[in-house]
RODO-633689 format. One record per residue (C-alpha): residue number from 1; residue in one letter; x, y, z. Coordinates in steps of 0.05 Angstrom, whole numbers, padded with zeros to 5 digits. Layout:
- NUM / A / X / Y / Z
...
END
This chain:
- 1 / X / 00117 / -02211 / 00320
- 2 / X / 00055 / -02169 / 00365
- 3 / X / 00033 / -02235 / 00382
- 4 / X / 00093 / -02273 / 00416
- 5 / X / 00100 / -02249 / 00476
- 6 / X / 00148 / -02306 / 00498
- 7 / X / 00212 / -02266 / 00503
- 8 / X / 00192 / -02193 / 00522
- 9 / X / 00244 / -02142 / 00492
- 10 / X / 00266 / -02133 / 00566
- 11 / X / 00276 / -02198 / 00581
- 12 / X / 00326 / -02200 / 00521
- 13 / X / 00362 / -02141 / 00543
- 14 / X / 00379 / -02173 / 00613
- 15 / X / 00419 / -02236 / 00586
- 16 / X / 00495 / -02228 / 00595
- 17 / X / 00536 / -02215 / 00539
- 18 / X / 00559 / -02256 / 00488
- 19 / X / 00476 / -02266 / 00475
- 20 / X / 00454 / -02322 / 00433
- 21 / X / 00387 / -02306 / 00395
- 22 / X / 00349 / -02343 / 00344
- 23 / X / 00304 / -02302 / 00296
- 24 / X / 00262 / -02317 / 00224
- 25 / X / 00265 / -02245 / 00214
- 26 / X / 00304 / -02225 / 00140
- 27 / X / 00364 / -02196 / 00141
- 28 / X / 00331 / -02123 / 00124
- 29 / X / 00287 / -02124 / 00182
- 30 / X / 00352 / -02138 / 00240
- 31 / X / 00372 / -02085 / 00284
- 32 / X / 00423 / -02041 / 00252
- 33 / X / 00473 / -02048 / 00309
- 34 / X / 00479 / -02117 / 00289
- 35 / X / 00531 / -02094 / 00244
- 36 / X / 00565 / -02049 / 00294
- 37 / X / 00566 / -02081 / 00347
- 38 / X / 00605 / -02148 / 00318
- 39 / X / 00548 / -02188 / 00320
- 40 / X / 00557 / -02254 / 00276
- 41 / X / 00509 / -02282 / 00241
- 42 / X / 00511 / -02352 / 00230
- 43 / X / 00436 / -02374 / 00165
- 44 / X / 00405 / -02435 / 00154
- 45 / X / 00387 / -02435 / 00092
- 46 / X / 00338 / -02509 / 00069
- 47 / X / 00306 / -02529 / 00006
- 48 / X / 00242 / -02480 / -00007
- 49 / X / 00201 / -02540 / -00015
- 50 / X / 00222 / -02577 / 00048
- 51 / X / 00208 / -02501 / 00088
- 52 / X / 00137 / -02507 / 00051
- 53 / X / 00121 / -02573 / 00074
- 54 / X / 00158 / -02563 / 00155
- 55 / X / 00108 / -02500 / 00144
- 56 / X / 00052 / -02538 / 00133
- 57 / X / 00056 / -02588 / 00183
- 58 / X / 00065 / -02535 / 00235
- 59 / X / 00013 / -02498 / 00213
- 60 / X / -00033 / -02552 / 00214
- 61 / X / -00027 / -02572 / 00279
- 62 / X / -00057 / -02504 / 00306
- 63 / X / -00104 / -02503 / 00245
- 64 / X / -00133 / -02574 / 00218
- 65 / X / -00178 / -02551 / 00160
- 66 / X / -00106 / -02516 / 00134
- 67 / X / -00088 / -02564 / 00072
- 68 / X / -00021 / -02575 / 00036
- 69 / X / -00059 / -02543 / -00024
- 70 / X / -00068 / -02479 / 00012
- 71 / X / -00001 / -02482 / 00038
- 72 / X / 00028 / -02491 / -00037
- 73 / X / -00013 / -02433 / -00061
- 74 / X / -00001 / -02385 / -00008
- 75 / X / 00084 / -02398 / -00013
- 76 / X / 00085 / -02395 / -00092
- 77 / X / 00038 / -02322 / -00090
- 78 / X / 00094 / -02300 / -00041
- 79 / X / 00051 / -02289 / 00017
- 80 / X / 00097 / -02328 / 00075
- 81 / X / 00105 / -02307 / 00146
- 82 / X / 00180 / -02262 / 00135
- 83 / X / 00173 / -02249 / 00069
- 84 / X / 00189 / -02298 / -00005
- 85 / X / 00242 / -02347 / 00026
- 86 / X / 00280 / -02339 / -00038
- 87 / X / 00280 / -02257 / -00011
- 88 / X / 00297 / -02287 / 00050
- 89 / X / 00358 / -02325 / 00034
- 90 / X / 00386 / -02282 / -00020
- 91 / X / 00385 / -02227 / 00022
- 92 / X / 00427 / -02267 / 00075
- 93 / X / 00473 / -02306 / 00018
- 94 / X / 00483 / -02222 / -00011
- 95 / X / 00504 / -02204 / 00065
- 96 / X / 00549 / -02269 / 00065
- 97 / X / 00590 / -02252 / 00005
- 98 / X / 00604 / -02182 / 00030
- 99 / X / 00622 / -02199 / 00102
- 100 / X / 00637 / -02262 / 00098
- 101 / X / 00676 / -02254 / 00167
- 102 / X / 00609 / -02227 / 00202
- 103 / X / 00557 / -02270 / 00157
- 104 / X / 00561 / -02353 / 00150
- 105 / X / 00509 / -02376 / 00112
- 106 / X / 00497 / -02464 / 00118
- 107 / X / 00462 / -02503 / 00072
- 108 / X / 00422 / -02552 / 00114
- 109 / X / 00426 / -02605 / 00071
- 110 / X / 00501 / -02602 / 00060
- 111 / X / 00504 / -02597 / 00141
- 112 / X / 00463 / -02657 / 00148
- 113 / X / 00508 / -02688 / 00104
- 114 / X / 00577 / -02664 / 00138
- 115 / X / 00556 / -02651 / 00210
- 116 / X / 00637 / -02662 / 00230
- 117 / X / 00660 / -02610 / 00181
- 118 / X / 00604 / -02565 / 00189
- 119 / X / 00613 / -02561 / 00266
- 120 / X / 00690 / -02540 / 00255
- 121 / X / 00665 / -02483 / 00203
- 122 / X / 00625 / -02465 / 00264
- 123 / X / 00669 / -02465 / 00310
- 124 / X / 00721 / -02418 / 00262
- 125 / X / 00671 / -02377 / 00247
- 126 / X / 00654 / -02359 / 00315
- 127 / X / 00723 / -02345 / 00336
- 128 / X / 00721 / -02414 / 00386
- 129 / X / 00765 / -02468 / 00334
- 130 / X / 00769 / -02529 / 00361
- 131 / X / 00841 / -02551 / 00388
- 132 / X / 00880 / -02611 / 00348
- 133 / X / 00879 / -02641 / 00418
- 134 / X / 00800 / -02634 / 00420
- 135 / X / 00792 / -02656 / 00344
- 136 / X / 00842 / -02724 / 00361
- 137 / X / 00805 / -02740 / 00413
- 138 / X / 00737 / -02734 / 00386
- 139 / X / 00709 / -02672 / 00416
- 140 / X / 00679 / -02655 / 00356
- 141 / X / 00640 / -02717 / 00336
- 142 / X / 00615 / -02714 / 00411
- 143 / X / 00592 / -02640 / 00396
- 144 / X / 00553 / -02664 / 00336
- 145 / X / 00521 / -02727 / 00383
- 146 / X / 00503 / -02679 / 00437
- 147 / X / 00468 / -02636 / 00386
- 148 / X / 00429 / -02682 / 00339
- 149 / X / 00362 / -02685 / 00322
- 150 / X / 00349 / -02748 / 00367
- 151 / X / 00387 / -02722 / 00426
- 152 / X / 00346 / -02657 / 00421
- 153 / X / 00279 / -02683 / 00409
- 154 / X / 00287 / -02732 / 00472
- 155 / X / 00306 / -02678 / 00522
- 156 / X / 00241 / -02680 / 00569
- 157 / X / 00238 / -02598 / 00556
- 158 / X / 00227 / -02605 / 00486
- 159 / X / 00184 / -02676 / 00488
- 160 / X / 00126 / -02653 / 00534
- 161 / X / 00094 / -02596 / 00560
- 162 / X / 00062 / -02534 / 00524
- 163 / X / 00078 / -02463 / 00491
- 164 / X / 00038 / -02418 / 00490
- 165 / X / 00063 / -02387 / 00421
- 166 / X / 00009 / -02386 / 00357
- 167 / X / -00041 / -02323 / 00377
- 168 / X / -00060 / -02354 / 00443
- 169 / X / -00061 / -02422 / 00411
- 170 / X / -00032 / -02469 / 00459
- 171 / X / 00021 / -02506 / 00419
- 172 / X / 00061 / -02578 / 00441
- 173 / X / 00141 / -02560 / 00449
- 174 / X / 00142 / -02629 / 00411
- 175 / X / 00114 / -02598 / 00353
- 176 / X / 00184 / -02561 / 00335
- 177 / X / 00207 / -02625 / 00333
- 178 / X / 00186 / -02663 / 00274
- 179 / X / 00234 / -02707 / 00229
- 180 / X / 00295 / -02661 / 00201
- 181 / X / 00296 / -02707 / 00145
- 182 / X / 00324 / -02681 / 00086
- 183 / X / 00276 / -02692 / 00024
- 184 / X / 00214 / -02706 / 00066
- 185 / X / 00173 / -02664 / 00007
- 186 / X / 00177 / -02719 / -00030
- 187 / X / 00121 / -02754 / 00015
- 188 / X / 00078 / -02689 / 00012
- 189 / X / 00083 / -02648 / -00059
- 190 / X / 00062 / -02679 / -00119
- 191 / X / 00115 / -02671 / -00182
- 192 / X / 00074 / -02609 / -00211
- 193 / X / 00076 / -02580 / -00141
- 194 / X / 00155 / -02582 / -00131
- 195 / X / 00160 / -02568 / -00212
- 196 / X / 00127 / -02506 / -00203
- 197 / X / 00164 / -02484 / -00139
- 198 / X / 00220 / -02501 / -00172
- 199 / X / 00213 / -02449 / -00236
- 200 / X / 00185 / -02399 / -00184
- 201 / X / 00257 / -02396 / -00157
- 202 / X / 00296 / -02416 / -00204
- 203 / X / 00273 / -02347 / -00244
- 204 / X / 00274 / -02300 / -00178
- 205 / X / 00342 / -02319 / -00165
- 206 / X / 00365 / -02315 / -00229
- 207 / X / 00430 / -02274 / -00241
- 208 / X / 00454 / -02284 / -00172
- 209 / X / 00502 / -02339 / -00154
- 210 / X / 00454 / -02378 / -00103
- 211 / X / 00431 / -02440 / -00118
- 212 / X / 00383 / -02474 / -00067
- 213 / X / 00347 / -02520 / -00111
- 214 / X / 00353 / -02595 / -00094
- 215 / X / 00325 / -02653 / -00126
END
């Protein structure tokens, strides 16, 4: 976006191939080489109402008077940094089905649930499997350790010090690091709120074989 300047096109372009890069962007708005090249694409796709409320409280930290209210009507008229997020992941889950060997597309909840099993899809899917050596002896599990929520929040990098990545808005690297609880909307939407969200998608998804509705 014009105001994140925090990794300069350039910059990009001088990191050794094979590049790992992290985006929100939908899948209409990548590079068309990403297709031509081999890239693979590897979506997260969460509950709309737990994005709404991680939104939120992101959000609010750079602006305090910004409410959960606003937040709700703002997501349900559409009008969301990167588009609908039901847009947003069908157009992903469409690219999925189609090239399924280019495309994964993870359900975080289901990850969260299955980290083990979810790391070995990973692996597969990114052409690295894990050996039946690595698997006996517990590689995997020690994958999943390394790269849990805890482990990541308490890296000094990501527990202190400051980005510089809201228009100008200095923002804590903490704040990217919140709870990656699954359900956590429950604490912040009332039952009309997440009823209403809830029929939203349910009818713009409708005919399509997605479901990313959760209790």
């Amino acid at each position: 976006m014009p105001y994140r300047q925090l990794h300069p096109l350039a910059d990009l372009e001088k990191l050794p191939s094979p590049r790992i890069l992290s985006t929100h962007m939908p899948v209409t708005l990548l590079p068309p080489c990403v297709a031509t090249l081999g890239c693979r694409v590897v979506y997260l796709c969460r509950s709309p109402k737990d994005v709404l409320v991680s939104l939120w409280h992101f959000l609010y930290k750079v602006n305090k008077n910004f409410s959960i209210d606003k937040a709700f009507e703002l997501f349900s008229k559409w009008e969301s940094s990167y588009g609908p997020i039901w847009e947003h992941n069908l157009g992903f889950w469409k690219e999925s089905i189609s090239n399924n060997d280019r495309v994964l597309f993870l359900k975080y909840d289901e990850m969260m649930a299955q980290p083990v099993e979810h790391v070995k899809m990973l692996a597969e899917f990114l052409r690295v499997p894990f050996t039946e050596e690595e698997v006996r002896c517990g590689v995997v599990e020690d994958v999943v350790h390394l790269c849990s929520f805890d482990k990541l929040k308490s890296i000094p990098i990501n527990s202190s010090g400051v980005s510089d990545r809201i228009g100008g808005v200095p923002v804590k690297n903490s704040s990217f690091f919140r709870t990656a609880k699954v359900g956590d909307r429950a604490n912040h939407l009332t039952v009309e709120m997440g009823e209403k969200l809830d029929d939203i998608v349910e009818e713009k998804l409708r005919g399509s074989d997605l479901n990313i509705l959760t209790s």
